[in-house]
C-alpha positions as CSV (number, residue, x, y, z in Angstrom):
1,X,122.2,89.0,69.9
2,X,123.3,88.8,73.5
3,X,121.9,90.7,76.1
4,X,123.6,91.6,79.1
5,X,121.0,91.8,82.0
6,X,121.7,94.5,85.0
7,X,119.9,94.4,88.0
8,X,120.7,95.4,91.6
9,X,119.1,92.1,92.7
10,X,120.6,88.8,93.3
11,X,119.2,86.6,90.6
12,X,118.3,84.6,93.3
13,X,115.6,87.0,93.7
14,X,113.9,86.1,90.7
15,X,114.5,82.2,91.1
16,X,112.6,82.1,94.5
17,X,110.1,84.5,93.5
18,X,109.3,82.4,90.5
19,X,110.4,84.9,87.8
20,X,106.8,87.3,89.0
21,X,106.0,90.6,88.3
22,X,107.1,92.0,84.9
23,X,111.2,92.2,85.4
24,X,110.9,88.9,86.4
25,X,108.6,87.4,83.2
26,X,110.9,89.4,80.9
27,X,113.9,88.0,82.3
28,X,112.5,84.4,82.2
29,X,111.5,84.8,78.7
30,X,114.8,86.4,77.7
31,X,116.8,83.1,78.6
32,X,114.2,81.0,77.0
33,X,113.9,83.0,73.2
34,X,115.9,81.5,70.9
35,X,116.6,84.8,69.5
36,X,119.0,85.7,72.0
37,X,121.8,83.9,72.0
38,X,123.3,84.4,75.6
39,X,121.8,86.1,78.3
40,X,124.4,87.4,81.0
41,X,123.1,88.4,84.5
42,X,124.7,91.2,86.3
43,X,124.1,91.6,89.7
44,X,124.7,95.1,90.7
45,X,125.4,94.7,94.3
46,X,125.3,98.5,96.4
47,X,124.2,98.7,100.0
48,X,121.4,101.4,98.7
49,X,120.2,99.3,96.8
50,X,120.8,96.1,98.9
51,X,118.1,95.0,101.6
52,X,119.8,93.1,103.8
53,X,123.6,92.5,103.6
54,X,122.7,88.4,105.2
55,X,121.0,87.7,102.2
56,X,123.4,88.1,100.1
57,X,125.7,84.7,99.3
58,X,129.3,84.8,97.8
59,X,130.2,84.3,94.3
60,X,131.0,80.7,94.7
61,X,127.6,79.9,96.9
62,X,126.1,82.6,94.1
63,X,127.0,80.4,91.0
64,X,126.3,76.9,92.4
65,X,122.9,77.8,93.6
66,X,122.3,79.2,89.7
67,X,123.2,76.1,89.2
68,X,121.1,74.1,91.0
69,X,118.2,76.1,90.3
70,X,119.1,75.7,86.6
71,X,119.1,71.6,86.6
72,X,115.3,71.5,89.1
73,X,113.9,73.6,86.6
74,X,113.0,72.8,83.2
75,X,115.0,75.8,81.4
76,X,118.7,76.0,79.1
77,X,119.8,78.3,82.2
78,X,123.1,75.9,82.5
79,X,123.6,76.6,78.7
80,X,122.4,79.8,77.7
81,X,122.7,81.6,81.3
82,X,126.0,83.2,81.5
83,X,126.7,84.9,85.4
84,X,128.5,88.1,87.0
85,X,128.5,88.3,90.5
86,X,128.2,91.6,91.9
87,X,130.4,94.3,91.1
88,X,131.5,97.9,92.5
89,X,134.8,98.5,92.4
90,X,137.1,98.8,88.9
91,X,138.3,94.9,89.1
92,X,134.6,93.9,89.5
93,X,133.7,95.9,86.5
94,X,136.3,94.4,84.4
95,X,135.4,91.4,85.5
96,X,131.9,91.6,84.2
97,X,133.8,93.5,80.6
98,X,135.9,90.1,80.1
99,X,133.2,87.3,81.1
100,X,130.8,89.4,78.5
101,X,133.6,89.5,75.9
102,X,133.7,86.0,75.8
103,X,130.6,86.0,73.6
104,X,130.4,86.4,69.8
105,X,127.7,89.1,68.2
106,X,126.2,92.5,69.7
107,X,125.2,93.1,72.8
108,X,122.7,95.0,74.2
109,X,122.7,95.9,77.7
110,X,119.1,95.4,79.5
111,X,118.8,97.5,82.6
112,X,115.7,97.4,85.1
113,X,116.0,100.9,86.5
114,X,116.6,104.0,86.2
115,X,118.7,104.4,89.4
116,X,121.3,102.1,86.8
117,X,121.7,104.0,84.0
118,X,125.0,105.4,85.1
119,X,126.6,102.2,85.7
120,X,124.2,100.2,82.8
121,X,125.8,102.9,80.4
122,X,129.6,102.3,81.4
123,X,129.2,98.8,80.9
124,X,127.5,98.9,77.6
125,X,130.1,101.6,76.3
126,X,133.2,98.9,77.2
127,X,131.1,96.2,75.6
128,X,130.5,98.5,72.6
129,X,127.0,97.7,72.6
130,X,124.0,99.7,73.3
131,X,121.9,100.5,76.4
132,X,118.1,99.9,76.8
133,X,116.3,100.8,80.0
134,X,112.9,99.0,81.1
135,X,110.8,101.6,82.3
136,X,108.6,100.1,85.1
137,X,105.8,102.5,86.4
138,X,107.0,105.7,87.5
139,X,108.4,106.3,91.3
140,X,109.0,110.1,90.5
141,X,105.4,110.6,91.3
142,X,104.9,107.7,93.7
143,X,107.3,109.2,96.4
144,X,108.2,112.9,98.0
145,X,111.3,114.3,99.4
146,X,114.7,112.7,98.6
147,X,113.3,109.8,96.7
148,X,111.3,111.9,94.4
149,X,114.5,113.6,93.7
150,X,116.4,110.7,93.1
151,X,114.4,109.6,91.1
152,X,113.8,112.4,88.9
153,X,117.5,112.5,88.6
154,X,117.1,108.8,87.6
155,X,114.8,109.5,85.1
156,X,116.9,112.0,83.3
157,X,120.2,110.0,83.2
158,X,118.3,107.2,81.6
159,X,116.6,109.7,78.9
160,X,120.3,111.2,78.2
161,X,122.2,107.7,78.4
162,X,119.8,105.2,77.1
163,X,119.9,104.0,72.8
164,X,116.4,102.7,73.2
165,X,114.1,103.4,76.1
166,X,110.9,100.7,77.1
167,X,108.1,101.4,79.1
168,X,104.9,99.6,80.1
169,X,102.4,102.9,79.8
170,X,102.5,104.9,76.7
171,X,102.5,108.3,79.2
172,X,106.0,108.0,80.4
173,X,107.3,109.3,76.8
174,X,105.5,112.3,77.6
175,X,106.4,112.7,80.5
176,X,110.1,112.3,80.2
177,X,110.1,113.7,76.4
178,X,111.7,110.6,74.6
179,X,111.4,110.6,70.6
180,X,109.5,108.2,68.8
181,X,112.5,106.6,67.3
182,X,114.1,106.1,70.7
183,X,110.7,104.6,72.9
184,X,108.8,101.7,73.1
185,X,105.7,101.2,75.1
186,X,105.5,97.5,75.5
187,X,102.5,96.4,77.8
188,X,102.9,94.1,80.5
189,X,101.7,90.6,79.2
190,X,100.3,87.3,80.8
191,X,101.3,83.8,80.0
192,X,97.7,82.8,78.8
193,X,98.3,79.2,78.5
194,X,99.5,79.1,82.4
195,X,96.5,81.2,83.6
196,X,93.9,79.6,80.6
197,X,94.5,76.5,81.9
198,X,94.3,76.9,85.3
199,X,91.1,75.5,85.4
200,X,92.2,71.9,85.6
201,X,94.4,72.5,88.6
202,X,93.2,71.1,92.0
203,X,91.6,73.7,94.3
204,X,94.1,74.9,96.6
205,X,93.6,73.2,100.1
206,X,93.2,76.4,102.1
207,X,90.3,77.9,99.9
208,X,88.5,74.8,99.9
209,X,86.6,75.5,102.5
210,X,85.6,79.4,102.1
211,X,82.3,79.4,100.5
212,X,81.0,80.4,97.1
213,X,80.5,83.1,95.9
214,X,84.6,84.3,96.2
215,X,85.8,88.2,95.2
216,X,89.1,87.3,94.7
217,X,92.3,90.1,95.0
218,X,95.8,88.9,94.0
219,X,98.4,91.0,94.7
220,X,100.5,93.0,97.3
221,X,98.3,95.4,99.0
222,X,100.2,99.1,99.4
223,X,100.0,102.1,100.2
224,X,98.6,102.8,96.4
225,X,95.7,100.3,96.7
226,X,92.3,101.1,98.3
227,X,91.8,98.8,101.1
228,X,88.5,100.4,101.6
229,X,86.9,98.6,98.5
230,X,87.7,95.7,100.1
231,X,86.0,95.9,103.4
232,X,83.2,97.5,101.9
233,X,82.5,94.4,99.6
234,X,83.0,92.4,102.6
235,X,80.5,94.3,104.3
236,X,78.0,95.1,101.9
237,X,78.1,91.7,100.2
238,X,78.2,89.5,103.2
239,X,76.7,86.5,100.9
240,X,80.3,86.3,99.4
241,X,83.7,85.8,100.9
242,X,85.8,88.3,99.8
243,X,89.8,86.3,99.4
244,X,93.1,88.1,99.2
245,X,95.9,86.0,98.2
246,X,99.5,87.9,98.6
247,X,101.3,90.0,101.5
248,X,99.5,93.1,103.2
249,X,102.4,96.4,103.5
250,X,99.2,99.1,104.5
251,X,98.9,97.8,107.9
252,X,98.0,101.5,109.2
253,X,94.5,100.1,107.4
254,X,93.5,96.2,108.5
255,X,91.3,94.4,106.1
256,X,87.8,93.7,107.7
257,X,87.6,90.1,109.9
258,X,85.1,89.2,107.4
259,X,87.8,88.8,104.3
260,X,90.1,86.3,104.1
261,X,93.9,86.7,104.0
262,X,95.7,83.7,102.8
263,X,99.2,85.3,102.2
264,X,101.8,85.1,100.1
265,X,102.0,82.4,97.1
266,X,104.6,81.2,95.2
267,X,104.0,82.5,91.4
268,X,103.3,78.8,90.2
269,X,100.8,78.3,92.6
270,X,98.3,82.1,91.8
271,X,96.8,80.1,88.8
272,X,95.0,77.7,91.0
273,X,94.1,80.1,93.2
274,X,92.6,82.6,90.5
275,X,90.7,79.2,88.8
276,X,89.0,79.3,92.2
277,X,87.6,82.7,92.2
278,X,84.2,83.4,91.2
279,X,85.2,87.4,90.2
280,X,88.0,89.1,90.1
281,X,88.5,92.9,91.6
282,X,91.5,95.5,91.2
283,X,91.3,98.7,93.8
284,X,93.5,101.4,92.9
285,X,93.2,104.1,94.9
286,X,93.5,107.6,93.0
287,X,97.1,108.9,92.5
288,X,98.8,110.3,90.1
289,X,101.8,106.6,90.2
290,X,98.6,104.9,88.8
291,X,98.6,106.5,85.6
292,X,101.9,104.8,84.8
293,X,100.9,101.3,85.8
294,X,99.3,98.4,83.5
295,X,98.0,96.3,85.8
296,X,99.8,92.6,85.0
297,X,97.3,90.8,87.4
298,X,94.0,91.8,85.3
299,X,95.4,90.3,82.0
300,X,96.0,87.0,84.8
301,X,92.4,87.3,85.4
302,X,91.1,87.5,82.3
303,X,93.6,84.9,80.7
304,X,91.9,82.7,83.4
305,X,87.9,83.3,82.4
306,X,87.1,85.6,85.3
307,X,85.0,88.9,85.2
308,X,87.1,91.8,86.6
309,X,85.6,94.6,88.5
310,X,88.2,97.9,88.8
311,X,88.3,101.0,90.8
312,X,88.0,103.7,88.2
313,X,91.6,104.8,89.2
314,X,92.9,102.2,87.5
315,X,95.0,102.3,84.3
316,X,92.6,99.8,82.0
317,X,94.6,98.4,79.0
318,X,92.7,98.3,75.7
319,X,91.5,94.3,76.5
320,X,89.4,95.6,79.0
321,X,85.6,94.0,77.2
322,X,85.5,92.4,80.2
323,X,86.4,94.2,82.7
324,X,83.7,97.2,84.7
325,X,85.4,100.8,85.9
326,X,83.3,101.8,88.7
327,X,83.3,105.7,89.3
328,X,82.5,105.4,92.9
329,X,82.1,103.3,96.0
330,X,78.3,102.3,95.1
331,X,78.8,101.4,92.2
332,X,81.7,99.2,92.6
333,X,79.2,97.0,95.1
334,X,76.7,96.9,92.4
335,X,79.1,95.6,89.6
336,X,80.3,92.9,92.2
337,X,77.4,91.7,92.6
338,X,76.3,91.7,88.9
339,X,79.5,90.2,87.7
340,X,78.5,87.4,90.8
341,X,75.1,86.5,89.0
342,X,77.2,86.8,85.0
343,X,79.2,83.8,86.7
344,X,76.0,81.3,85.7
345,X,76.5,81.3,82.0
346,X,79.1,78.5,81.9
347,X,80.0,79.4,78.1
348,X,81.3,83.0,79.1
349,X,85.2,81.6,80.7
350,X,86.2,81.3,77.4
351,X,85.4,84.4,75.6
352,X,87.2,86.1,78.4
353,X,89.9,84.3,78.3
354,X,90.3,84.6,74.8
355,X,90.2,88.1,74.3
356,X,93.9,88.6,75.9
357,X,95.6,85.2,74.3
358,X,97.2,88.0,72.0
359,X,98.8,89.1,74.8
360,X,101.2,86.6,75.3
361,X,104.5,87.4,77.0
362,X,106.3,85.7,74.0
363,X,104.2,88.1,71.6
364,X,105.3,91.0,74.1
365,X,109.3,89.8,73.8
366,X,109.1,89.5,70.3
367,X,107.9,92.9,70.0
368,X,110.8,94.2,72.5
369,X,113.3,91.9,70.4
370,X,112.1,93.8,67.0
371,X,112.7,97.0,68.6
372,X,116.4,96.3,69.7
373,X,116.9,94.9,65.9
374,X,115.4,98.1,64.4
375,X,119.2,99.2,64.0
376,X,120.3,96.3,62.7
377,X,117.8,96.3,59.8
């Protein structure tokens, strides 16, 4: 099988962001499988879709920083990792047509979202292959005005166009009426080994000194989180130091001077970080978006031994043993603090870290893998 990956950004994108974040781990796990036999990225390259026309290099810089990447990092990218630069106009598409035809065997075309079902459907029709669409959250109901229409219109290209349609929550076929023979809900998944192991990493330097114990939060904090957990653990708890590792986009609501922000971090480095935490929290705030997300950080959690404490908002995947929903702002303090004192018994990392080693993201494109095969059997 060969699968033709769309995307509307650079795959540089993924290389400096250390393949995070569910498009990202599929991707990375995609070129690895031995399943697939070629895996050819297509950069989709549209000003609406583009954040800053500087960022983007040329074809030639574009391929020899693949390249590069490829030979610093230990993965077959040089092999197995076929590359399309970005493409528009006609020539550019055939372009993309002859580089893909160059490969033996079906292809499936691997699209990231919906907003590229249009194009991702052209291609796979000149290919004469088939089209599946990743269904990531669900923006409809995240957004109002024009983007909620787009959107929507989004969503219904990629239930008319797509062969086979993934999601990460079961409640998007509902929601967009897909048959069972055509959808897939395929939760997000963790690399348990990475995050299981994180224990014997050195302490990072910049937490080293913030005293036990630490409420950790990894993540970007939007508009959909509730900052206001935060600062009222800070607050309320003042005997631990509440630590946010990743970039802050509310800014219309500042984290208390009591927690400490220590910014972005490259994905290689959040192990280490997380093996530092005492507890771990996830604050959703309630909205409807949340429904549609599975929450890739508290499988990273628990594949690293740490109690999680969750807003009640928040979409709990059936692993959740060890994780507490707290109902309100009470008792979210209350099971902070009891998950602080669970933290003595020394025996308890490795129960919790063992009940999501299932959860592989190997397991998880192995079960995406079967489900593009399913017409082949």
């Amino acid at each position: 099988m060969n699968i033709v990956y769309l995307d509307f950004r650079p795959f540089s994108h993924f290389v400096r962001n250390g393949f995070r974040q569910r498009a990202g781990r599929i991707l990375y796990h995609l070129i690895r499988s031995d399943r697939v036999a070629r895996l050819v990225y297509v950069w989709w390259n549209e000003d609406s879709f583009s954040s800053s026309q500087d960022e983007l290099p040329s074809d030639v810089e574009y391929k020899e920083m693949i390249l590069h990447e490829a030979r610093r990092a230990p993965l077959p990218f040089a092999r197995r990792l076929g590359l399309v630069g970005g493409w528009v106009d006609k020539p550019r598409i055939q372009k993309a047509v002859a580089a893909c035809r160059e490969l033996s065997g079906s292809y499936w075309v691997w699209a990231t979202d919906p907003r590229l079902a249009v194009p991702a459907r052209e291609l796979a029709n000149r290919l004469n292959g088939k089209l599946c669409v990743d269904l990531i959250d669900n923006f409809a109901v995240r957004f109002e005005g024009a983007q909620e229409k787009l959107f929507r219109k989004a969503y219904e290209d990629t239930s008319r166009l797509a062969d086979k349609i993934v999601a990460n929550t079961p409640e998007m076929q509902s929601y967009l009426n897909i048959p069972d023979t055509k959808f897939k809900c395929v939760l997000n998944g963790v690399d348990w080994q990475v995050f299981h192991n994180g224990i014997h990493l050195r302490e990072p330097s910049d937490i080293t000194n913030i005293p036990r114990p630490r409420v950790g939060f990894v993540g970007t904090l939007t508009s959909l989180n509730d900052i206001n957990l935060l600062n009222v653990v800070a607050k309320e708890i003042p005997e631990c130091s509440v630590v946010v590792v990743g970039p802050i986009r509310e800014e219309d609501k500042p984290l208390d001077p009591r927690i400490h922000s220590l910014g972005m971090k490259s994905y290689i480095e959040v192990p280490s970080y997380i093996s530092s935490f005492d507890i771990c929290i996830s604050v959703y705030r309630k909205h409807p978006a949340v429904l549609y997300i599975d929450s890739q950080k508290i499988k990273e959690y628990l594949a690293a031994g740490k109690l999680v404490v969750s807003s009640h908002s928040s979409n709990i995947s059936p692993e959740s043993a060890y994780v507490s929903v707290a109902n309100n702002v009470d008792e979210f303090v209350c099971m902070v603090r009891d998950a602080i004192e669970k933290t003595a018994d020394a025996s308890l990392r490795d129960r919790i870290s063992l009940s999501v080693a299932d959860q592989d993201w190997q397991k998880r494109i192995s079960e995406i893998l079967d489900f593009l095969e399913e017409d082949n059997a």
